[in-house]
C-alpha positions as CSV (number, residue, x, y, z in Angstrom):
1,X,31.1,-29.5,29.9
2,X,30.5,-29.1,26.7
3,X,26.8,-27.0,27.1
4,X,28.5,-24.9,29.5
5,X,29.5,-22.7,26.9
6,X,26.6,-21.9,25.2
7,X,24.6,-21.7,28.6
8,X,27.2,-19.3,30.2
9,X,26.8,-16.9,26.8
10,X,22.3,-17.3,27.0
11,X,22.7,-16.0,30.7
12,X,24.9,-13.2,30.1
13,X,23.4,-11.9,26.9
14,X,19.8,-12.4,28.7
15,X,19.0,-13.7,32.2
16,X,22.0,-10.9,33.4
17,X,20.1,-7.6,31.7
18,X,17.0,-8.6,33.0
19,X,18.3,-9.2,36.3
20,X,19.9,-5.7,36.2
21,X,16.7,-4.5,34.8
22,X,14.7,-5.3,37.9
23,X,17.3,-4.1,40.0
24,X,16.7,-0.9,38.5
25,X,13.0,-1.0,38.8
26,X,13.4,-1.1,42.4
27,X,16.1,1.8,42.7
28,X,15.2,5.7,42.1
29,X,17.5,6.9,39.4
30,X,16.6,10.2,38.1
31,X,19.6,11.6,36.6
32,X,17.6,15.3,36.5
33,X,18.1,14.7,40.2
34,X,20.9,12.9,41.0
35,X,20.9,13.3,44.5
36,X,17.8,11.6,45.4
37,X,19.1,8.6,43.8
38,X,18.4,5.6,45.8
39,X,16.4,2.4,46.5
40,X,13.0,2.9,46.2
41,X,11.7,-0.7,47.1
42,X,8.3,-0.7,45.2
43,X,8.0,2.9,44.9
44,X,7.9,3.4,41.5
45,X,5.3,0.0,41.2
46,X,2.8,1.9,43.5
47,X,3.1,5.1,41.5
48,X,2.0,3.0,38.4
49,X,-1.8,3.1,40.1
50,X,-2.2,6.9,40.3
51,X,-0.7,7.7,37.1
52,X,-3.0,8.3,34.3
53,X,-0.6,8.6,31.4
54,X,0.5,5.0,32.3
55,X,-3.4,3.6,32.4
56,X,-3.4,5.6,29.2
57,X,-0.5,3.9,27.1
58,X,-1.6,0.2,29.1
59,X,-5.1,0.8,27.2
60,X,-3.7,1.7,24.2
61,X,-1.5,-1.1,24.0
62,X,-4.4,-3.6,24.9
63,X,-6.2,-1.8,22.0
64,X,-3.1,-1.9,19.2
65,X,-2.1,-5.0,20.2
66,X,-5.8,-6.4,20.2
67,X,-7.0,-5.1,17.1
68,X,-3.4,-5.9,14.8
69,X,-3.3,-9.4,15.9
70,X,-7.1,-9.9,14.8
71,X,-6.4,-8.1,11.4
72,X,-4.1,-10.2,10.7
73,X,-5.3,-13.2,11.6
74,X,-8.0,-12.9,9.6
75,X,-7.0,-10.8,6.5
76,X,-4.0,-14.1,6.9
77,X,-6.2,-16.7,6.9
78,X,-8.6,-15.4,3.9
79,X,-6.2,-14.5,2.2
80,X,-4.7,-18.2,2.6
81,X,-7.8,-19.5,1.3
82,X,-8.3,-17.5,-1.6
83,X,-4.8,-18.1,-2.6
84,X,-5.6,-21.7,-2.1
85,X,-8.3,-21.8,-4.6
86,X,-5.6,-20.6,-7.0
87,X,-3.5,-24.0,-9.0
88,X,-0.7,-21.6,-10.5
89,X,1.4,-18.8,-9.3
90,X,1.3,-19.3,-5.9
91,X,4.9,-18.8,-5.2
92,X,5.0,-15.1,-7.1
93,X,2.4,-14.5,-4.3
94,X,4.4,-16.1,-1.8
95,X,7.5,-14.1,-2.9
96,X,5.3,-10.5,-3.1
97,X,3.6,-11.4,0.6
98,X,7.8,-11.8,2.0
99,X,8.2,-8.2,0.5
100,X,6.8,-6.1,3.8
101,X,8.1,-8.7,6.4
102,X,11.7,-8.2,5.1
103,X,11.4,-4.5,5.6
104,X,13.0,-2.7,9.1
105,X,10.0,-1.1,11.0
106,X,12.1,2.5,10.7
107,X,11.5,2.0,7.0
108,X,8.1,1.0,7.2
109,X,7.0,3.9,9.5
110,X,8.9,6.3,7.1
111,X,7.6,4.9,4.2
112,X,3.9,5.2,5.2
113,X,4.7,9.1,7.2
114,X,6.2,10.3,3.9
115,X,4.6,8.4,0.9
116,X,1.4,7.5,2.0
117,X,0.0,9.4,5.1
118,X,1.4,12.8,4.3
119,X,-1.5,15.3,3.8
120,X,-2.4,16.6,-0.1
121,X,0.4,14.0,-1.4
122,X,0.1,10.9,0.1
123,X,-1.3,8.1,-1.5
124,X,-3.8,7.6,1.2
125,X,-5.3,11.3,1.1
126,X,-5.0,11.5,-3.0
127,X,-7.7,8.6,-2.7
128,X,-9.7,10.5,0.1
129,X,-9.7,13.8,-2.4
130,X,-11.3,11.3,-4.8
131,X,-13.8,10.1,-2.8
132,X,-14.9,13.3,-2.1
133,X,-14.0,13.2,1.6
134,X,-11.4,15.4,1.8
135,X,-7.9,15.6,3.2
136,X,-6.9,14.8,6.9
137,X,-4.1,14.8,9.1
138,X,-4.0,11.1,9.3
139,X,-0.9,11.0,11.5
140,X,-1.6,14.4,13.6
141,X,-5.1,13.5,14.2
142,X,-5.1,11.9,17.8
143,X,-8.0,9.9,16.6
144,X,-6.7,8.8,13.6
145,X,-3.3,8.6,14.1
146,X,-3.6,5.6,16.3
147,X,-5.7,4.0,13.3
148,X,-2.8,4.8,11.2
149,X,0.0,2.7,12.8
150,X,-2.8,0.2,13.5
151,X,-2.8,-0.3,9.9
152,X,0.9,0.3,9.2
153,X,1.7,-2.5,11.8
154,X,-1.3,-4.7,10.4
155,X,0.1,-4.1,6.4
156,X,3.5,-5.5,7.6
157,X,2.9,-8.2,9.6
158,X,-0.7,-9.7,7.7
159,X,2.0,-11.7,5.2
160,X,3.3,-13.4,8.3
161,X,0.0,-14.7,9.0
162,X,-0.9,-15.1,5.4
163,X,2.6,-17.6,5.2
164,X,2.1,-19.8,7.9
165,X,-1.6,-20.7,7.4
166,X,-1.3,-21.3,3.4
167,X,1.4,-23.6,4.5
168,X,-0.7,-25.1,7.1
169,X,-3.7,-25.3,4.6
170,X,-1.5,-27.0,2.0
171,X,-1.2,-30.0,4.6
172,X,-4.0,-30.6,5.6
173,X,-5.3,-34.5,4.3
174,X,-7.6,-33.9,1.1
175,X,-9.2,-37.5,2.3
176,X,-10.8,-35.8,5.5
177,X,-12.8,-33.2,3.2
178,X,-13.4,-35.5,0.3
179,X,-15.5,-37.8,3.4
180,X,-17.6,-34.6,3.9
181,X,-18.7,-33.4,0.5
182,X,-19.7,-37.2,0.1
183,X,-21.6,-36.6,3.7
184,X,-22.7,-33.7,1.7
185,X,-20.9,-31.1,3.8
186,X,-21.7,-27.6,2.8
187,X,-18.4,-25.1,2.4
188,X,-18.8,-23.3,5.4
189,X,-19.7,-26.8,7.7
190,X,-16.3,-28.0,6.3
191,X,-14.8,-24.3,7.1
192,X,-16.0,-24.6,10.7
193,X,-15.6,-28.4,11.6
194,X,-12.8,-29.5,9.8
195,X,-10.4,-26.3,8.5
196,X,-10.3,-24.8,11.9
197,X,-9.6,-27.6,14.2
198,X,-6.9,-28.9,12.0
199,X,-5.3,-24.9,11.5
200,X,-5.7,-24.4,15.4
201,X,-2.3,-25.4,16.0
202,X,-0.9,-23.1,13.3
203,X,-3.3,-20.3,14.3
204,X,-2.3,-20.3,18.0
205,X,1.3,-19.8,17.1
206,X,0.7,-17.1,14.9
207,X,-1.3,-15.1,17.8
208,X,1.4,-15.9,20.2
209,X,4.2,-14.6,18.0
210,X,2.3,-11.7,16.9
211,X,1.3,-11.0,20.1
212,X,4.5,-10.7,21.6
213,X,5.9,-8.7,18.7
214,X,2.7,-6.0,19.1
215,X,3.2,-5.6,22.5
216,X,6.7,-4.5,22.0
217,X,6.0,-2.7,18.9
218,X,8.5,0.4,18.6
219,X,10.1,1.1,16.0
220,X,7.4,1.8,13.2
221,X,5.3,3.7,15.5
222,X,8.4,5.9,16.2
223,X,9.4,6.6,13.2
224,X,5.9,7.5,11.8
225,X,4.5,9.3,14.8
226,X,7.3,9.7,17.6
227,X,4.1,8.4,20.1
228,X,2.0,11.8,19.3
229,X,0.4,13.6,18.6
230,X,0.6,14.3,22.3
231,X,0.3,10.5,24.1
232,X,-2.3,9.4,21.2
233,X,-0.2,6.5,19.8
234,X,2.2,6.3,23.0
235,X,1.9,2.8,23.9
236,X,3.6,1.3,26.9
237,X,6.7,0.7,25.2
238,X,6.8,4.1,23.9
239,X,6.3,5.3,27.4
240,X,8.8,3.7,29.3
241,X,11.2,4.7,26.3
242,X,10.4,8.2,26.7
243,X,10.3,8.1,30.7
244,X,13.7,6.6,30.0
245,X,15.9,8.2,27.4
246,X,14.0,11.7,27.2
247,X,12.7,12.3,30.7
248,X,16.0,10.5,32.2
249,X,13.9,8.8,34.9
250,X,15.5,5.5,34.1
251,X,14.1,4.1,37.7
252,X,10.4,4.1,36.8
253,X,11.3,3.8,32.6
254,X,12.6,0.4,34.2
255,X,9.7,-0.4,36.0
256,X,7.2,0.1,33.3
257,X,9.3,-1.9,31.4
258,X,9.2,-4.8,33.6
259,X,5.0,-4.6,34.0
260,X,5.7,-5.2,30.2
261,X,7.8,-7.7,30.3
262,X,5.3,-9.5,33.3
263,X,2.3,-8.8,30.5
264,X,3.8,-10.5,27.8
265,X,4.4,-13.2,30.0
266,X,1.2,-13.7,31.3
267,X,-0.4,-14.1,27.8
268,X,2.1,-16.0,26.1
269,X,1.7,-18.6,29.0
270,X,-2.1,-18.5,28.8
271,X,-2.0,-18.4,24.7
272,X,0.4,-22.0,24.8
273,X,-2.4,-23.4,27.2
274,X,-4.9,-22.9,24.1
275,X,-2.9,-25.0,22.0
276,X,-4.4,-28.2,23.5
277,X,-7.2,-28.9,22.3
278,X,-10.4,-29.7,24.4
């Protein structure tokens, strides 16, 4: 009796939308044309196979998702190490790396369309002038527009990483490396046999969280690009958005959204199986 509250509010406030959200999935509600509404069974599944701008935001995602969770990861854990190596003022850096997190995306994205990706006066193309390569349209280029929130998302979310593995560094037992350097360890044979196994824990969880949070990236992406130029930075979530809200079929928006919701799933499940060690 006395969970019962707290479970009754969890299913309403989740298991009920997502209920209704594969209810939807299953029913054709186009509101530009109302009166074919109906159930469509696994209609708007099987239209998933033949449609190319849906292949097209899955591979993107695959590819923003892959390639932020990697940057961080490993711009997080170097930086952890580096920071490591440093005895005093490590919690002015902790304080600065808390900075970006502690920003809303719609800021971020905003912040990088207008201060630093804007062409002839962003910081970003005032350094390319410099260089002597010139200026671009680095958020209307379809090529490097998708580079662009791949480093907007990465330039956020790297202090996340960068967190959680100096912390995990910090306690790690100084005994365990102390017995290699007398077994005459080399650095990168301590790296590799002692440093990762003990930070797989920590690393795992920080590729799960981020993870999930990449594959429902919106709101920085949004705000800096709107998912253009054209589809260039229109990943999945941005799709089914857009079916949704601006193409008002909200029967196959909710569909997509559910292949999402099944893909997060999936990898989350498989990524808390790599926790065990072997």
């Amino acid at each position: 009796m006395l969970f019962a509250p707290a479970l009754v509010l969890l299913v309403v406030t989740t298991s009920a939308p997502l209920v209704y959200l594969l209810w939807t999935s299953l029913m054709r509600i186009d509101l530009t044309m109302p009166f074919l509404s109906g159930f469509a069974g696994a209609a708007n599944y099987v239209k998933m196979g033949s449609d190319p701008r849906f292949w097209n935001s899955l591979l993107l995602t695959l590819i923003y998702t892959t390639t932020t969770v990697v940057l961080q990861v490993v711009l997080g854990l170097s930086l952890a190490l580096l920071v490591m190596q440093i005895p005093r003022g490590q919690t002015v850096l902790r304080v600065a790396a808390i900075l970006p997190i502690v920003l809303a995306p719609v800021v971020v994205g905003l912040f990088w369309r207008t201060l630093l990706l804007s062409p002839d006066f962003g910081l970003v193309d005032l350094v390319s002038h410099a260089l002597g390569f010139g200026s671009h349209a680095w958020l209307g280029d379809p090529q490097l527009a998708l580079v662009s929130v791949i480093a907007i998302h990465t330039w956020q979310w790297t202090p996340f990483a960068f967190l959680v593995l100096l912390a995990s560094l910090a306690s790690l037992p100084p005994d365990v490396f102390e017995a290699a350097r007398i077994d005459r360890a080399n650095a990168w044979q301590r790296f590799r046999r002692i440093t990762l196994p003990l930070l797989r824990p920590a690393i795992v969880i920080v590729v799960i969280m981020r993870t999930m949070i990449a594959l429902s990236a919106f709101a920085a992406i949004f705000a800096a690009t709107g998912g253009g130029p054209g589809t260039a930075t229109e990943i999945l979530n941005l799709y089914a958005y857009r079916t949704s809200f601006t193409e008002f079929n909200l029967g196959y928006g909710a569909a997509l959204a559910v292949v999402l919701l099944a893909i997060t799933l999936v990898i989350s499940f498989l990524m808390f199986r790599m926790r065990r060690g072997r």
